[in-house]
C-alpha positions, 0 to 999 in steps of 0.5 A: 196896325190896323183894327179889324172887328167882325161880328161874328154868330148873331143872333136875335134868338139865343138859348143864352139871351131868352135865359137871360131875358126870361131871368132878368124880367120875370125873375130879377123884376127888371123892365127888360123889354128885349135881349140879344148876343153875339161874340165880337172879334177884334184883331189888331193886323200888320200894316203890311197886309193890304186887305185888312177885312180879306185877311180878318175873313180869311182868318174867321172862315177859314180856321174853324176856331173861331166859329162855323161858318155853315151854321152861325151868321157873320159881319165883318166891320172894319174899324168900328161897330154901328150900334143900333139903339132903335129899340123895336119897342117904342117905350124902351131904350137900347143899351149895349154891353161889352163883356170879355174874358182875361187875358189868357184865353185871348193870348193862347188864341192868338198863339193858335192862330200865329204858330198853327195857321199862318197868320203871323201878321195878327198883333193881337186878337180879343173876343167879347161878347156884345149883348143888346138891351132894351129897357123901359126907361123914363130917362137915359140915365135911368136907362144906364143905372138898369143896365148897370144892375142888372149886368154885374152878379152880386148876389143871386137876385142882382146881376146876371150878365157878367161875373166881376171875378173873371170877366170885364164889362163895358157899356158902349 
């Protein structure tokens, strides 16, 4: 099986991160310098298929569950996803967080694209969502502890990114 991921709706300007942006500097108090988000597809694709990345494009463009693709722009990346940790400002590190919903969501997605659409050699498919963060940090220890706080909600004034309740997170 191969693993295919594609960056799917990227975008340095989000209604979704300038609210998170604007909420955890102004609001929380962290020294949060930066923001962005976009949706990350990972789909696990038969042996059996020769082009892995024409199929995973075929399956992104081509059914229009996923995303539009006359208005959102898209990478697809095979098997891993370069992160870029240059912060645009110098005083800052980046730090990268993955977060996704249960399992059900991502089974009946699946099913859609299995039984509705064709594609029967998909194994698998999971949707996250990858927010980037540039914090002003003395240390990258300090850097992580930040991003921790300010990613997990634990009451109205700690946490904004993730609900513990219904979604997982990870740094990567």
């Amino acid at each position: 099986m191969a693993l295919v991921m594609g960056l799917v709706s990227w975008k340095a300007i989000n209604p979704e991160a300038v609210t998170a942006l604007i909420t955890l500097r102004d609001t929380m108090g962290v020294p949060v310098t930066d923001i962005s988000v976009g949706t990350l597809y990972t789909a696990g694709i038969a042996d059996s298929v020769a082009d892995e990345v024409g199929y995973f494009r075929r399956m992104l463009e081509g059914t229009g569950i996923l995303f539009n693709p006359n208005r959102d722009r898209h990478t697809i990346i095979r098997v891993f996803v370069e992160l870029n940790r240059h912060p645009t400002n110098t005083d800052s590190l980046v730090r990268w967080v993955m977060v996704w919903e249960g399992d059900g969501e991502q089974k009946e997605l699946l099913g859609k694209l299995q039984a509705r659409y064709g594609f029967a050699e998909l194994d698998r498919i999971s949707v996250a969502k990858l927010w980037r963060l540039e914090v002003k940090a003395a240390s990258e220890q300090e850097a992580d502890e930040l991003c921790r706080a300010m990613v997990e909600t634990k009451s109205r004034a700690q946490g904004l990114l993730v609900n513990p309740h219904s979604q997982n997170w990870k740094m990567v």
